[in-house]
LUMGUGU-9840 format. One record per residue (C-alpha): residue number from 1; x, y, z. Coordinates in nm, 4 decimals. Layout:
N
ATOM    nr         c1         c2         c3
ATOM   NUM          X          Y          Z
...
This chain:
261
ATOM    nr         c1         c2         c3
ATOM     1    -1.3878     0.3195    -1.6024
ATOM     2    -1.2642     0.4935    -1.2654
ATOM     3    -1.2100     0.1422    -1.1369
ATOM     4    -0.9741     0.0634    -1.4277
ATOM     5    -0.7914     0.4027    -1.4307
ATOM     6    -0.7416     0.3632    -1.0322
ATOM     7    -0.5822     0.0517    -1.0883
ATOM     8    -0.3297     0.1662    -1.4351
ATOM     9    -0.2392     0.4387    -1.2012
ATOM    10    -0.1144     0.1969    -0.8995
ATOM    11     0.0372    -0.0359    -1.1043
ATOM    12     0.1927     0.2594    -1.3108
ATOM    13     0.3320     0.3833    -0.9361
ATOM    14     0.4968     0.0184    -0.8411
ATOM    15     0.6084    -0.0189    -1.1785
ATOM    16     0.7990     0.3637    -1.2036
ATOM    17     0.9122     0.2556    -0.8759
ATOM    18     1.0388    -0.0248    -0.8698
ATOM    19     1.2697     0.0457    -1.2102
ATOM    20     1.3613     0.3324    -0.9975
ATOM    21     1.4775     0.1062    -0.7366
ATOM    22     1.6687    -0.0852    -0.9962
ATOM    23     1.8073     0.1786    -1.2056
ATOM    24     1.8675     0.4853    -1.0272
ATOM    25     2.2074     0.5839    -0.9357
ATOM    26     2.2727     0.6519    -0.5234
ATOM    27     2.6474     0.5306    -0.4252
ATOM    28     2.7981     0.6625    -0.1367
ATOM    29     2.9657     0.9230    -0.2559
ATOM    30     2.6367     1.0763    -0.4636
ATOM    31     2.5490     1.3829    -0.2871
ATOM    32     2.2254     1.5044    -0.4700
ATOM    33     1.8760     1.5974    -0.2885
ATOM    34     1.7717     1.2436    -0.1982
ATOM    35     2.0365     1.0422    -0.1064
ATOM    36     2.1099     1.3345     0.1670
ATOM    37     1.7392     1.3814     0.3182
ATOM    38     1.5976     1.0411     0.2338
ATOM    39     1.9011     0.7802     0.2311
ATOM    40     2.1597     0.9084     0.4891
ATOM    41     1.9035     0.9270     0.7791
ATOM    42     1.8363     0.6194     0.7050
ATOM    43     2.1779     0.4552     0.6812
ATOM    44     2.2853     0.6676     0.9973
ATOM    45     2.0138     0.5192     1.2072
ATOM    46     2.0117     0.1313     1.0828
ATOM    47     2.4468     0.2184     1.1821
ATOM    48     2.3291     0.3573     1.5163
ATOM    49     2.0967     0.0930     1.5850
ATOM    50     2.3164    -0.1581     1.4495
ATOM    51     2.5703    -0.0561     1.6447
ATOM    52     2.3595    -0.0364     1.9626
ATOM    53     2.2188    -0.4274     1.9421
ATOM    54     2.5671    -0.5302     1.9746
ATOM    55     2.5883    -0.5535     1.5650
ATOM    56     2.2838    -0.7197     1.4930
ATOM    57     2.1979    -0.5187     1.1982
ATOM    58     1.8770    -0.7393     1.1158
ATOM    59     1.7278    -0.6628     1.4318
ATOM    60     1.8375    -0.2528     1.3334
ATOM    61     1.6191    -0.2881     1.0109
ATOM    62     1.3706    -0.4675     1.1652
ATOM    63     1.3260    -0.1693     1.4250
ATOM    64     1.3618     0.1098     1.1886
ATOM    65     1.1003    -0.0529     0.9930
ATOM    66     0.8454    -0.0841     1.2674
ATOM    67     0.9730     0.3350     1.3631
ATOM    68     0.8615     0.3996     0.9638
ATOM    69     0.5265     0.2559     0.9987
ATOM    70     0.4643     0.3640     1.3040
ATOM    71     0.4904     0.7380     1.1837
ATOM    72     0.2970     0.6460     0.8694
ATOM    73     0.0221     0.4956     1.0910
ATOM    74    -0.1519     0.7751     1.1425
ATOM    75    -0.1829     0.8909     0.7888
ATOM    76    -0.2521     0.4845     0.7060
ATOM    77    -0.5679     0.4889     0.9379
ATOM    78    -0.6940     0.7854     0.8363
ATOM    79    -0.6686     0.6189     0.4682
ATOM    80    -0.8229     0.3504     0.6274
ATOM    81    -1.1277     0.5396     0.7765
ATOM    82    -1.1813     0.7043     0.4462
ATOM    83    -1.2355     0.4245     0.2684
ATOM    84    -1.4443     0.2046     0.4890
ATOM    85    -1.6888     0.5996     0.4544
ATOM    86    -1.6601     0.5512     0.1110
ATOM    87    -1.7326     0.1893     0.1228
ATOM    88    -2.0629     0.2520     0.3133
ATOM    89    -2.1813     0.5453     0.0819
ATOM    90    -2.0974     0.3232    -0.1974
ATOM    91    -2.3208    -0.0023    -0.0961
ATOM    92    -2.6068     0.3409    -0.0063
ATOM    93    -2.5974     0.3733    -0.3519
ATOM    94    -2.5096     0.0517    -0.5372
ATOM    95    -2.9103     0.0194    -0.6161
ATOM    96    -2.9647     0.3662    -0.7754
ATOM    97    -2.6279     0.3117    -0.9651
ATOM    98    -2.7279    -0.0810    -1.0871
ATOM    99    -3.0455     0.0419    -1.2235
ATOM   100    -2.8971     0.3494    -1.3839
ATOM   101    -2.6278     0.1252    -1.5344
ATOM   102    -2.8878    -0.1027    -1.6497
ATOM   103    -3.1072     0.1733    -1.8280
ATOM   104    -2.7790     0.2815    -1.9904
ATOM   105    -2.6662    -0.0252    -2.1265
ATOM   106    -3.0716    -0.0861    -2.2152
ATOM   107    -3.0928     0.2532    -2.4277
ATOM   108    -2.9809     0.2851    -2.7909
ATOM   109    -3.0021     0.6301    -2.7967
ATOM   110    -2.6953     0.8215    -2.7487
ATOM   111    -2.8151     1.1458    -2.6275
ATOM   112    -3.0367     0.9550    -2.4000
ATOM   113    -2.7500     0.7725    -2.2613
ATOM   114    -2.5297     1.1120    -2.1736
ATOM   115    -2.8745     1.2074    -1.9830
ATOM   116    -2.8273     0.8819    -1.7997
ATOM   117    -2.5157     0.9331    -1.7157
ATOM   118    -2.5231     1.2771    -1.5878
ATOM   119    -2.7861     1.1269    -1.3297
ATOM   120    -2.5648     0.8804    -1.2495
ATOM   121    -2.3064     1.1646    -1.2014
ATOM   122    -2.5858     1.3409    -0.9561
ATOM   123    -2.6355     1.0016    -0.7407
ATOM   124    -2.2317     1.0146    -0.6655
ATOM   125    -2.2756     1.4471    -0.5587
ATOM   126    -2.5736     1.3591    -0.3612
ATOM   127    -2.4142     1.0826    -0.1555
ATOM   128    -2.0996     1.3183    -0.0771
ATOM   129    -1.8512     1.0175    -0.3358
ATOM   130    -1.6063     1.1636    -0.5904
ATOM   131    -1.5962     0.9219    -0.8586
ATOM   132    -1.2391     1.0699    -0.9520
ATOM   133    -1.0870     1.0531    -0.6562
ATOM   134    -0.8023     0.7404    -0.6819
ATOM   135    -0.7180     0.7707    -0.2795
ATOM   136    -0.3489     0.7584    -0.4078
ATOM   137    -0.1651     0.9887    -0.2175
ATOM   138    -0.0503     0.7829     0.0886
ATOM   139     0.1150     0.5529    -0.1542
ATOM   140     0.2612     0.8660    -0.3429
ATOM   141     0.3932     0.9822    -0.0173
ATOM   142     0.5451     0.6661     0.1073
ATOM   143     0.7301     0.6121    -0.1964
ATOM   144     1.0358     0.8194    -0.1525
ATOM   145     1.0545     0.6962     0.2467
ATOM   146     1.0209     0.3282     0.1320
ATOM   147     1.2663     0.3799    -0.1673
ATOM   148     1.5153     0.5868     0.0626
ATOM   149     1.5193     0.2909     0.3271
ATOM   150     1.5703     0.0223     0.0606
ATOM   151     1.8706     0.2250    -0.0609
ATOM   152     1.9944     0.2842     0.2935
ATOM   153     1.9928    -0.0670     0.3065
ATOM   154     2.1860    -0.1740    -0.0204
ATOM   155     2.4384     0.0889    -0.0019
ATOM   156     2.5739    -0.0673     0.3858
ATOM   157     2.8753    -0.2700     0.3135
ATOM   158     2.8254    -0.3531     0.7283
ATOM   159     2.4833    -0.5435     0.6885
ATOM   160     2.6157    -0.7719     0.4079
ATOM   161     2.9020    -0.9075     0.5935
ATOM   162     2.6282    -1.0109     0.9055
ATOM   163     2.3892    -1.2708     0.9995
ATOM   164     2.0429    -1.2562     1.1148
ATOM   165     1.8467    -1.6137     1.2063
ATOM   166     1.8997    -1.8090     0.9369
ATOM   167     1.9781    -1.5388     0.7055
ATOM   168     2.2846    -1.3861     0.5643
ATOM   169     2.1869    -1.0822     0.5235
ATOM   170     2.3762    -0.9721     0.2366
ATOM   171     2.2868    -1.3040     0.0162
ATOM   172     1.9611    -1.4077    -0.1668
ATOM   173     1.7359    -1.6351     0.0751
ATOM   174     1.4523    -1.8008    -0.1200
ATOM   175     1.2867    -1.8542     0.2525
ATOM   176     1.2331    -1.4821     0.3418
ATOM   177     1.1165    -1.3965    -0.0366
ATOM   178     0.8694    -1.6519    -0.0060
ATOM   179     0.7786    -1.5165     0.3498
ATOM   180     0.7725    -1.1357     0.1836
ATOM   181     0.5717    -1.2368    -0.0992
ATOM   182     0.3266    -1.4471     0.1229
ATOM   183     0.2618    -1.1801     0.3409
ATOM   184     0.2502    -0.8804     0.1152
ATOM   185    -0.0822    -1.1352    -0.0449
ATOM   186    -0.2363    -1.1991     0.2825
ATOM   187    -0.2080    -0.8026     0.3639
ATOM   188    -0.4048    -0.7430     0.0669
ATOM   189    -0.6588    -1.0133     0.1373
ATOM   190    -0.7289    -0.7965     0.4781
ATOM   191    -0.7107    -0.4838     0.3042
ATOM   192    -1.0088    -0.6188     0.1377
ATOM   193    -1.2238    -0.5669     0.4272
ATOM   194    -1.2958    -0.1606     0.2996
ATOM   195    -1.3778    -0.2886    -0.0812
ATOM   196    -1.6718    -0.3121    -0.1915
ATOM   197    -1.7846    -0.5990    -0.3995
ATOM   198    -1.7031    -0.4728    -0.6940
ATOM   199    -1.3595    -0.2600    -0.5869
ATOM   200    -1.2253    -0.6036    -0.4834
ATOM   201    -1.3117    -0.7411    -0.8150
ATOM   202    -1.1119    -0.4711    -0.9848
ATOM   203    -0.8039    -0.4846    -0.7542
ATOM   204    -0.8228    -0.8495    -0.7489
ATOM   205    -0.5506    -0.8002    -1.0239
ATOM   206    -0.3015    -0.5597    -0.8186
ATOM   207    -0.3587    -0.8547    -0.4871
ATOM   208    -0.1620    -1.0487    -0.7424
ATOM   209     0.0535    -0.8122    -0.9042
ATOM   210     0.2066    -0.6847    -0.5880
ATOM   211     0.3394    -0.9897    -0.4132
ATOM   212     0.4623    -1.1330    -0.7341
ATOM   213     0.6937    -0.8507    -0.7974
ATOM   214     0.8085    -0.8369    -0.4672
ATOM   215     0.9013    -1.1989    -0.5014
ATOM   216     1.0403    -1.1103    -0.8443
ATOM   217     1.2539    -0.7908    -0.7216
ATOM   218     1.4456    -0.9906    -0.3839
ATOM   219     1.5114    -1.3235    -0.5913
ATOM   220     1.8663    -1.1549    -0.6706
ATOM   221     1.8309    -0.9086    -0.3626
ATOM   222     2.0014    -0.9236    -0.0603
ATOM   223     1.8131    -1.0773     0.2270
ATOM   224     1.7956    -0.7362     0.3850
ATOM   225     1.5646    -0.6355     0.2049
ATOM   226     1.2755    -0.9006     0.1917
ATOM   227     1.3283    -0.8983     0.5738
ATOM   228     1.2081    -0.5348     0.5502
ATOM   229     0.9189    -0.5959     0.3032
ATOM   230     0.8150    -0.9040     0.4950
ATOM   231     0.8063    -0.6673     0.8697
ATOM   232     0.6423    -0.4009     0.7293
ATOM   233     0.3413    -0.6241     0.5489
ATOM   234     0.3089    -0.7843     0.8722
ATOM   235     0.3315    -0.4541     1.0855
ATOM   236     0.0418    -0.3413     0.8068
ATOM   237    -0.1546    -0.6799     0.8579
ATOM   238    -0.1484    -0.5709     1.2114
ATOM   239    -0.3062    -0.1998     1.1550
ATOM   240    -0.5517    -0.3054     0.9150
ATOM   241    -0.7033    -0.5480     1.2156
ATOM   242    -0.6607    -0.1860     1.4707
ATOM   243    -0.8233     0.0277     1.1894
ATOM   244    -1.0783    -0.2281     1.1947
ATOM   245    -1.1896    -0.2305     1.5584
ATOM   246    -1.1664     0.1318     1.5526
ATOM   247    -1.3487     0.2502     1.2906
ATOM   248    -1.6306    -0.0498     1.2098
ATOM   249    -1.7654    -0.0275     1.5494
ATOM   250    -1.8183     0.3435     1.4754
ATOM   251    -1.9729     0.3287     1.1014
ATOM   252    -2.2088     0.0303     1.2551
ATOM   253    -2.2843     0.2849     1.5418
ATOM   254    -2.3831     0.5376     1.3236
ATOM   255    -2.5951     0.3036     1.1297
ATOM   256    -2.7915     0.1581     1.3793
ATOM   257    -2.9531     0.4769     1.5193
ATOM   258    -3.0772     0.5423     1.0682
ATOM   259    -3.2299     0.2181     1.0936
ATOM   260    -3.3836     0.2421     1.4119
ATOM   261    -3.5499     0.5958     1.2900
């Protein structure tokens, strides 16, 4: 069931915020809370930028993309090195939990099962795993950066009126959203690498869900912005392979010296 939850609740946050992307109301002249700490930063620096490249405004977003991820990074790898801990606890446990889960679905009686259960419930304390916990909060916290950037970028009259490779970068371009798309999937695919068996069964849904709406969301979108989502999947592609060599080397440190004892 935590599984399922974990995954309503992501797909509840793209969902909220990408209609929020679509709906919400942030002109230039708006004034409130978020356009003036989230989305004027933003537009100021892809200007400055912009401005300093000679007025290539592609390669401006494509640098103030790479400056947002790097100061997510750090918050990203500890996410990262969270869950490749929880991943390791979890496969610790997976046969206490199978044979629990087994007895359960075995026993008819209900009171019996509840007893089962709160075992099962005193496997996760012993091995240090909070079967609540949805690991949500870097996404929750990138939301209103992310959404302030995209907004930054649809509200600059300058960026629609330039070219960037083959793009215009105020138009549609099937080319990039099919670039966006493909790498928001293969991001996922390496995200994988923390799952467990069965996690990546359950988010085997969301791998899907994600790209597709990307896709979905820049069909009618200027170029801009699948140029952003397609440099920051790739800049994430990237620190998923660094989290990797940093932290797996570790965890299979620590495990050695257990199995050598």
């Amino acid at each position: 069931m935590k599984g399922k939850s974990k995954l309503l609740l992501l797909i509840t946050i793209i969902l909220v915020t990408i209609s929020g992307l679509a709906g919400c109301s942030t002109g230039s002249d708006d004034t409130g809370f978020f356009t003036t700490y989230f989305v004027n930063p933003f537009t100021a620096a892809i200007h400055f930028l912009g401005e300093l490249f000679a007025g290539n405004y592609g390669l401006a977003i494509i640098v103030v993309t790479l400056l947002i991820r790097l100061a997510l990074m750090p918050l990203m790898l500890k996410q990262y090195k969270n869950q490749l801990e929880m991943k390791g606890k979890m496969e610790k446990m997976k046969p206490e939990i199978d044979e629990l889960q087994r007895k359960i679905k075995a026993e008819k009686d209900s009171a019996k099962q509840k007893e089962l259960q709160m075992q099962m419930m005193g496997i996760y304390q012993k091995h240090g795993v909070n079967p609540m916990s949805m690991g949500c909060l870097p996404i929750l916290i990138q939301m209103p950066i992310l959404t302030g950037f995209y907004y930054a970028i649809r509200n600059s009259p300058e960026i629609a009126s330039h070219d960037f490779l083959w793009l215009s970068l105020g138009s549609p371009d099937i080319a990039i959203t099919a670039l966006a798309g493909i790498v928001y999937y293969l991001q996922f695919k390496v995200s994988q690498s923390t799952m467990t068996a069965e996690q990546q069964k359950q988010m085997k849904v969301m791998g899907l869900m994600s790209p597709i709406m990307i896709v979905m969301f820049s069909m009618n979108a200027p170029a801009a912005l699948p140029l952003y989502w397609a440099v920051g999947g790739t800049f994430l592609i990237i620190q998923s392979w660094i989290s990797r060599k940093l932290y797996q080397k570790t965890e299979t440190t620590k495990v050695a010296p257990s199995i050598q004892k």
